[in-house]
C-alpha positions as CSV (number, residue, x, y, z in Angstrom):
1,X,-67.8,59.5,16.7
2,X,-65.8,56.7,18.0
3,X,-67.7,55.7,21.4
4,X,-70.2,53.6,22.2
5,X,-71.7,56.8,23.9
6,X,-70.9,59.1,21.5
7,X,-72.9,57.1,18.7
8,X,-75.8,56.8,21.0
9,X,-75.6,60.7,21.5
10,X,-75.4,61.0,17.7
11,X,-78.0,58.3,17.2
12,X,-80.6,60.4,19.4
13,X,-79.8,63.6,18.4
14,X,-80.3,62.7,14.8
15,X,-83.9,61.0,16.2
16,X,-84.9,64.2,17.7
17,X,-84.0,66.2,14.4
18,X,-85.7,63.8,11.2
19,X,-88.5,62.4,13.5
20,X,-89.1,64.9,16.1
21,X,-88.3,61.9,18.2
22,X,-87.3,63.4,22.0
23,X,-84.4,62.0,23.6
24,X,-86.5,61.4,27.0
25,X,-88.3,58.6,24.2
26,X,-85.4,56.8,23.0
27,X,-84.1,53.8,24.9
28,X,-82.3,51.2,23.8
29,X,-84.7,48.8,23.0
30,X,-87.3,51.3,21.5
31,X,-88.5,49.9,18.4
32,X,-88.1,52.1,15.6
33,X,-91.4,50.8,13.2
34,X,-93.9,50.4,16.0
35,X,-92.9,52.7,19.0
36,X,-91.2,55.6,16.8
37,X,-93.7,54.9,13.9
38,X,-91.0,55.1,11.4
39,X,-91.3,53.5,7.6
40,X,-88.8,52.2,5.4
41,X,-88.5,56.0,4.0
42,X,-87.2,57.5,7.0
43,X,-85.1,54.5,7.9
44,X,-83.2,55.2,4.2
45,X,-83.4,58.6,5.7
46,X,-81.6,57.8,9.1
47,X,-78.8,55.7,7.3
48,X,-78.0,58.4,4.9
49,X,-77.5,60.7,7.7
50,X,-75.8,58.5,9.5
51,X,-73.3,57.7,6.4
52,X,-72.8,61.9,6.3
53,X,-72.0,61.9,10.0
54,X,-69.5,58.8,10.1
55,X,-68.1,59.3,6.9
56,X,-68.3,55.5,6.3
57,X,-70.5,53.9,3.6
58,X,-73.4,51.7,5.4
59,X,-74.6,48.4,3.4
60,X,-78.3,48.1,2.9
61,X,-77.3,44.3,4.3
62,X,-76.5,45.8,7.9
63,X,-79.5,47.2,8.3
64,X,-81.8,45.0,7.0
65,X,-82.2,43.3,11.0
66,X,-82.0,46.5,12.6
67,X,-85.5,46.8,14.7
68,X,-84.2,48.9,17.9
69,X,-82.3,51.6,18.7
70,X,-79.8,49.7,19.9
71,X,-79.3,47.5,16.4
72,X,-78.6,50.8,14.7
73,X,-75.9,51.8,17.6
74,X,-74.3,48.5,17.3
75,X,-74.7,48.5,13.3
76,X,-73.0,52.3,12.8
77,X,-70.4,50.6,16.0
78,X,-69.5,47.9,13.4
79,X,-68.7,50.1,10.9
80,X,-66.4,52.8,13.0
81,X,-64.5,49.7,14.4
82,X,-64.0,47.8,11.1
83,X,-63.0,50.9,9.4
């Protein structure tokens, strides 16, 4: 998972399989709390996956601002690019 693309891919795909979220639903600026009706649980959900899949420990700090889809493909980006 190294792309911008392949994050969003993973990002989607790991909707679609927690939240039963279809990919036809998720745009960038699809808001996870109000349009995807997601809580805090299944956001600690989605970050633990997404630590599993990128093998990188994610900071409760970076996702503190994450709102949209898009926050949490530029948050897991930060995080393959630093390292």
């Amino acid at each position: 998972m190294t792309t911008r693309d392949e994050i969003w891919q993973q990002v989607c795909e790991l909707l679609d399989e927690l939240f039963e979220v279809p990919a036809e639903k998720v745009k960038p600026e699809t808001r996870l709390y109000e349009d995807l009706d997601l809580d805090s649980i299944d956001a600690v959900d989605m970050v633990v996956h997404l630590q599993k899949r990128t093998g990188k420990k994610i900071s409760p700090d970076d996702f503190k601002t994450v709102r949209t889809v898009e926050d949490v493909v530029n948050a897991v980006e930060k995080l393959v690019r630093e390292g």
